[in-house]
C-alpha positions as CSV (number, residue, x, y, z in Angstrom):
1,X,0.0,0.0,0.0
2,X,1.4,3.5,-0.8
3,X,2.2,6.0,2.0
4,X,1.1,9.5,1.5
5,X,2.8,11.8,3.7
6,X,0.9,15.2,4.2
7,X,2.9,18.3,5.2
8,X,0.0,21.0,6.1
9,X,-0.6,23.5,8.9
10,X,-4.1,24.2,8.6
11,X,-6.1,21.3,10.1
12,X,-9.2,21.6,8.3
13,X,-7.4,21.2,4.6
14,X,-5.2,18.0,6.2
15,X,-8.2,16.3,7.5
16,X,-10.1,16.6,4.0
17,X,-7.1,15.6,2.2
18,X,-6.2,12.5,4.5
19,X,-10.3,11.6,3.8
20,X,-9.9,11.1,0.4
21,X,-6.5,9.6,0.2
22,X,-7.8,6.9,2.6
23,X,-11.1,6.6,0.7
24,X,-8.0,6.0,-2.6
25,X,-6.4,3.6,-0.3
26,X,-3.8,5.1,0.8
27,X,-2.3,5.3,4.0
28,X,-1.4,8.4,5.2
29,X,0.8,10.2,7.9
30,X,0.5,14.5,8.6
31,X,3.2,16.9,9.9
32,X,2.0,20.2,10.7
33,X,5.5,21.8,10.6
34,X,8.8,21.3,8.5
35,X,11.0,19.8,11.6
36,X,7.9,17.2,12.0
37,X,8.0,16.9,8.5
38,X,11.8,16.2,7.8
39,X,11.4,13.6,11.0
40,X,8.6,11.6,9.3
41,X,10.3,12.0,5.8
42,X,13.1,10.1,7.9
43,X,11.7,7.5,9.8
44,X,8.1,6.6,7.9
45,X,9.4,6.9,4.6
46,X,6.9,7.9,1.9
47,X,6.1,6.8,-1.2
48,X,4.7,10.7,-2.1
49,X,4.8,13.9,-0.3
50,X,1.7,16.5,-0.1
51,X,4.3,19.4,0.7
52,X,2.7,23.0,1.9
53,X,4.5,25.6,0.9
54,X,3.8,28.2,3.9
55,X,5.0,26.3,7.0
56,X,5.3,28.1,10.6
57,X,8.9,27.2,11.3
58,X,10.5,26.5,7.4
59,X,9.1,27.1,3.9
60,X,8.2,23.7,1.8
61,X,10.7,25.1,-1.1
62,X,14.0,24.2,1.7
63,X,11.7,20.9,2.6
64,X,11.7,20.4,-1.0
65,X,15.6,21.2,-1.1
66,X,16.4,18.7,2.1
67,X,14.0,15.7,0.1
68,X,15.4,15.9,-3.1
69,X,19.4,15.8,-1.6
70,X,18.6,12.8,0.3
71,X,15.9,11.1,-2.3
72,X,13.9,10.9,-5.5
73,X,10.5,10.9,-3.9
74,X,7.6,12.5,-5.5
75,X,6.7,15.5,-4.4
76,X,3.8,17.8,-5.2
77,X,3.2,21.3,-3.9
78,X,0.3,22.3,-1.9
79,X,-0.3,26.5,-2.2
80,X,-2.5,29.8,-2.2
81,X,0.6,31.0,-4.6
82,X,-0.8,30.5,-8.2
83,X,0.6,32.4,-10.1
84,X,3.1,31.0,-13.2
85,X,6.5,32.1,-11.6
86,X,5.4,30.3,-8.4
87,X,4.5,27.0,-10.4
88,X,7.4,27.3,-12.6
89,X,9.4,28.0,-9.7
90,X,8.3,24.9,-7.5
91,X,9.5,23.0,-10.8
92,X,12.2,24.1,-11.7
93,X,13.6,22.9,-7.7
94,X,12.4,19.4,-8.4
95,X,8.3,19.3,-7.1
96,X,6.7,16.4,-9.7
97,X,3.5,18.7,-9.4
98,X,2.1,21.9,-8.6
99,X,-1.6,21.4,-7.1
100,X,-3.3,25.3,-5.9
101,X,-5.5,25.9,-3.3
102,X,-8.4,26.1,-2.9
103,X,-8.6,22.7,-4.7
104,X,-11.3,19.9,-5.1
105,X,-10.6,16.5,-3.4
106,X,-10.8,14.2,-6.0
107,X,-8.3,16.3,-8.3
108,X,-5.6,15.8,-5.7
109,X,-6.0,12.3,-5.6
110,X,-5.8,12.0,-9.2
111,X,-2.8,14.1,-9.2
112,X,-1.1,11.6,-6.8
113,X,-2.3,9.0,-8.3
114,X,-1.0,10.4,-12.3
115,X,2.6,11.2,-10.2
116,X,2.4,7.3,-9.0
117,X,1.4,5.7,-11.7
118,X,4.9,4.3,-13.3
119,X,5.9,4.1,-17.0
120,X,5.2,0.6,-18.2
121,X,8.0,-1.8,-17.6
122,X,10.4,-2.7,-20.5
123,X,11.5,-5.9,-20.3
124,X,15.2,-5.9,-21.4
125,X,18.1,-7.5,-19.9
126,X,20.9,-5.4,-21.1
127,X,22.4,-1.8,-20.1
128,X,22.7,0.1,-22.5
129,X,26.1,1.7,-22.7
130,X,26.6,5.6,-24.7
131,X,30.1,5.8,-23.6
132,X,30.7,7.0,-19.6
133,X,26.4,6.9,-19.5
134,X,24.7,3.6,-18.5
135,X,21.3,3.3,-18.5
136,X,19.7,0.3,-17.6
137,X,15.9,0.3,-18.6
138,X,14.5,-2.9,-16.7
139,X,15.6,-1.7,-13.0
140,X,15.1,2.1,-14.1
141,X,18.4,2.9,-13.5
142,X,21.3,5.7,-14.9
143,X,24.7,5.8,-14.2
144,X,27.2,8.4,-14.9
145,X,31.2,7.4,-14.4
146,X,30.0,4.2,-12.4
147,X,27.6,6.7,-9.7
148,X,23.8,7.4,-10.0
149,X,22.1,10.1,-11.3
150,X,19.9,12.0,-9.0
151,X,17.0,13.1,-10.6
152,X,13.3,13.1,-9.7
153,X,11.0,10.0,-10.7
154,X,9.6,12.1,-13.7
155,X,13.0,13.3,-15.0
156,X,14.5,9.7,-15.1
157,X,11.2,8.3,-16.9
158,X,12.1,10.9,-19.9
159,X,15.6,10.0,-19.6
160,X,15.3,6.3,-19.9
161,X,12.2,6.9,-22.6
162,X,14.7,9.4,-24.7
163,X,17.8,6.8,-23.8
164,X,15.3,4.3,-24.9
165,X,15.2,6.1,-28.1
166,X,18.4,7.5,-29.3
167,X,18.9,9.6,-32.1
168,X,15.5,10.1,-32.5
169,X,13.0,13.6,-32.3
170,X,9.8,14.1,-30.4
171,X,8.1,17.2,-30.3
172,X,7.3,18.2,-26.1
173,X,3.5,16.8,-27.2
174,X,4.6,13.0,-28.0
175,X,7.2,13.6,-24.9
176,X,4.0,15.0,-22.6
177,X,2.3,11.8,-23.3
178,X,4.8,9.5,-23.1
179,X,6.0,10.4,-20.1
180,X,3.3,12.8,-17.7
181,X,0.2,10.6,-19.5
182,X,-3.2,11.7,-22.2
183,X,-4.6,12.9,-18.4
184,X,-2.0,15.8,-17.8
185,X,-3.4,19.0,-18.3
186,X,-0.1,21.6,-17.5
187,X,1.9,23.2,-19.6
188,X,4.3,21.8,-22.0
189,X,7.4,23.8,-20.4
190,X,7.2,21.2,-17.9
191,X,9.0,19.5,-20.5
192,X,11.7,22.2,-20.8
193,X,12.0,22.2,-16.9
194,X,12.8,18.3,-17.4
195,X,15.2,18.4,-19.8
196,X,17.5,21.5,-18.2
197,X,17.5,19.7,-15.2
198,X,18.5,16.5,-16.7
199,X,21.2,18.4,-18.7
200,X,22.5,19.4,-15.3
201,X,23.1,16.1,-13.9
202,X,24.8,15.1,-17.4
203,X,26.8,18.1,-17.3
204,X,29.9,16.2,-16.7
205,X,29.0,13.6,-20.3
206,X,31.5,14.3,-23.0
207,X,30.0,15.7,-25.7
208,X,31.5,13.8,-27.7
209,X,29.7,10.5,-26.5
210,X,26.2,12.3,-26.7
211,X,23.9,15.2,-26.0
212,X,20.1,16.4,-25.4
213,X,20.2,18.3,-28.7
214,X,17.0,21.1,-28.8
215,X,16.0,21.6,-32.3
216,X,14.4,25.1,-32.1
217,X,10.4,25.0,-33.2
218,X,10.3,21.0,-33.4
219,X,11.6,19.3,-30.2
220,X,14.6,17.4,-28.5
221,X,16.5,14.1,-29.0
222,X,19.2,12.0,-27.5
223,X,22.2,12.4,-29.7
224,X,24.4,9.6,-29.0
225,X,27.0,8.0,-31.3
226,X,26.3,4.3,-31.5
């Protein structure tokens, strides 16, 4: 059973949201505060975090910071901030998804359960190798010089789907349903959000071994000399 853990300081909003995760089935733990919240994210482990951005002792963007230096756990944003440099703020620091308040129940569980749901598994028993870069599809895994890329659930699925096919361009529309699902309804700079940050963890692959190439108006690809 998946663990929600809900980070939220107002009790009414936390007591509707841990309603309808258990009605999902779900099993849910709340923190009203970021020192609870980094303590549970500890010991209880999550499979998701609900993270509130306006906290009484820390903001959810440094709880965001401390989760995604220690782990790859999903992590959507719960906040009254709506505007576009807010969501495209929350992620560009690594949140999966953005969800604004005042919300409706059964969109939030949705969202969690879009953020969840993983990429279909493709049965393969070989790494593929471009050069210092190892990707292993089956486990879901990338490697750069022998240690592991640290990148949030969604940023590895469009690695491993672009690694999956090299050499090859998709326009962010085929990428947005490939990789955030037909039921995502964002914007399709969540894609460029992706791909800088992935660019950032392969900062340190040679060039000459392969790239995320942008072709300007159509879309990206995995260069990568085979």
């Amino acid at each position: 059973m998946k663990k929600i853990l809900i980070v939220e300081d107002e009790p009414d909003i936390l007591m509707v949201l841990r309603a309808y995760l258990t009605k999902a089935g779900y099993t849910t733990e709340r923190a009203y505060d970021g020192a609870q919240a980094l303590n549970l994210f500890e010991q209880w482990k999550p499979s998701l975090v609900l993270l509130d951005i306006m906290l009484p002792d820390m903001d959810g963007w440094s709880i965001l910071e401390y989760i995604r230096q220690k782990s790859s756990c999903p992590v959507i944003m719960l906040t009254a901030l709506g505007n576009i440099n807010n969501r495209l703020s929350g992620l560009n620091k690594g949140a999966d998804d953005y969800i604004c308040k005042p919300f409706i129940g059964e969109e939030v569980v949705a969202r969690v359960q879009t953020v969840l749901r993983r990429m279909p598994q493709i049965k393969t028993e070989n790494t593929t190798i471009y050069g210092s870069l190892k990707i292993n599809l089956s486990s879901r895994e990338a490697t750069l010089n022998g240690s592991p890329l640290q990148l949030t659930p969604r940023d590895l699925t469009l690695l491993l789907f672009l690694a999956d096919h090299p050499n090859q361009i998709f326009c962010r529309e085929q990428l947005i349903r490939s990789v955030w699902g037909m039921d995502y309804d964002g914007s399709d700079r969540a894609v460029d959000i992706a791909v800088n940050r992935i660019r950032q963890s392969l900062a340190n692959w040679p060039a000459e071994e392969g790239e995320i190439v942008t072709l300007r108006g159509i879309g990206y690809k995995l260069r990568v000399n085979q």
